[in-house]
C-alpha positions as CSV (number, residue, x, y, z in Angstrom):
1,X,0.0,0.0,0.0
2,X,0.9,3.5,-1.1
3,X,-0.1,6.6,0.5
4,X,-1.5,8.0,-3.0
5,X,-3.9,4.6,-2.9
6,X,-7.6,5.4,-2.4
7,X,-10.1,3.2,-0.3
8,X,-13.9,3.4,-0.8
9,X,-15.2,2.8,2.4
10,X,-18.8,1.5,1.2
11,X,-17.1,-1.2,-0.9
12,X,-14.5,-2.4,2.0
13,X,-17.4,-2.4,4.5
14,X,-20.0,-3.8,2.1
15,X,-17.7,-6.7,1.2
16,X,-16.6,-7.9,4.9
17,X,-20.0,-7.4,5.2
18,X,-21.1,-10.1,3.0
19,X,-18.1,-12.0,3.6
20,X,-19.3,-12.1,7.3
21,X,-22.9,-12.8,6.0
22,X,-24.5,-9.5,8.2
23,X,-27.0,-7.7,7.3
24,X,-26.6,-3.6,8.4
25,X,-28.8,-4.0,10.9
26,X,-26.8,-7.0,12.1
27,X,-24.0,-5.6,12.3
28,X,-25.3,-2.2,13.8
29,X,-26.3,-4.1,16.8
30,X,-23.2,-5.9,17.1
31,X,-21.1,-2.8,17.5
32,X,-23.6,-0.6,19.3
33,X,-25.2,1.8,16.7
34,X,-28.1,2.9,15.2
35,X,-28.6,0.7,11.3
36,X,-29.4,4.2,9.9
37,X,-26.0,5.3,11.7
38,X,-24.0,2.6,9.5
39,X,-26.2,3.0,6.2
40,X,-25.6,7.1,6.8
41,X,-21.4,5.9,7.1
42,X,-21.5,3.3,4.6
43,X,-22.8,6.0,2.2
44,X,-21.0,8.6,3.1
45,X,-23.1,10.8,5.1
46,X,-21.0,11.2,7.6
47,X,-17.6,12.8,7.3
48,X,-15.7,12.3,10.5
49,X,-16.2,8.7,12.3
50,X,-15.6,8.3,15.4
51,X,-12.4,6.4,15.5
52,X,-13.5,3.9,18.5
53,X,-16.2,2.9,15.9
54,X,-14.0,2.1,13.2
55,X,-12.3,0.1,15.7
56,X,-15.2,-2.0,16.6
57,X,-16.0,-2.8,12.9
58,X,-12.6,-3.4,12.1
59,X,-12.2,-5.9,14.9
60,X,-16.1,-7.5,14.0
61,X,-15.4,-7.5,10.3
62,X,-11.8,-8.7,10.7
63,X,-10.5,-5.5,8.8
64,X,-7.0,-3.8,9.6
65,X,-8.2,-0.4,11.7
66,X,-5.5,1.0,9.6
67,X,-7.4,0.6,6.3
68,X,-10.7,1.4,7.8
69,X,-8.8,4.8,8.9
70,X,-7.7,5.4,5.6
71,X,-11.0,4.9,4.0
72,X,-12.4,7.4,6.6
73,X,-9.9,9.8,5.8
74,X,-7.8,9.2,9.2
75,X,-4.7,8.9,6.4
76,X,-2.0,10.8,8.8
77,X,-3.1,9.2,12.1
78,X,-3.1,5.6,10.0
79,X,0.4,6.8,8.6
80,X,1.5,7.0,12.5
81,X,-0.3,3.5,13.5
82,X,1.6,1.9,10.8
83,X,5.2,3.7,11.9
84,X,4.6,2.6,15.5
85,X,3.7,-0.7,14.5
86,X,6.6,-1.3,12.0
87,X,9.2,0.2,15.1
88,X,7.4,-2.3,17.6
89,X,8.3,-5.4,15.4
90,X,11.6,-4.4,14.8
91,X,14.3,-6.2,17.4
92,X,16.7,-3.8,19.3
């Protein structure tokens, strides 16, 4: 991944989605919103996401948080994620 790629977030949710076999309102309830909340995020309508949200689908759709973030538009706070993760792994 390149930080000039693009993520649509409708298509990464809708296809973990169906991967996962969940409905929007299935997955609403599983991570504690509104179906109308993830339909408005899925689509768009809503332009910052709470990160702690992102966090709960990434985990219940088995997405990277860092993707979801960069779908979301989170690209600098994903760019960090990724540093600190890549410095973590590294032996000293």
């Amino acid at each position: 991944m390149n930080n000039n790629e693009v993520y649509d977030l409708k298509l990464i949710l809708l296809a973990a989605r169906e991967k996962k076999g969940l409905s929007q309102r299935k997955l609403a309830r599983k991570i504690g919103i509104h179906h109308s909340s993830l339909n408005d995020l899925e689509n768009g309508k809503i332009k910052k996401i709470d990160i702690e949200i992102l966090r709960k689908l990434a985990e219940e759709l088995d997405l990277s948080l860092v993707l979801l973030m960069k779908a979301s538009g989170y690209s600098e706070v994903a760019f960090m994620f990724n540093k600190a993760d890549s410095l973590d792994n590294k032996s000293t």
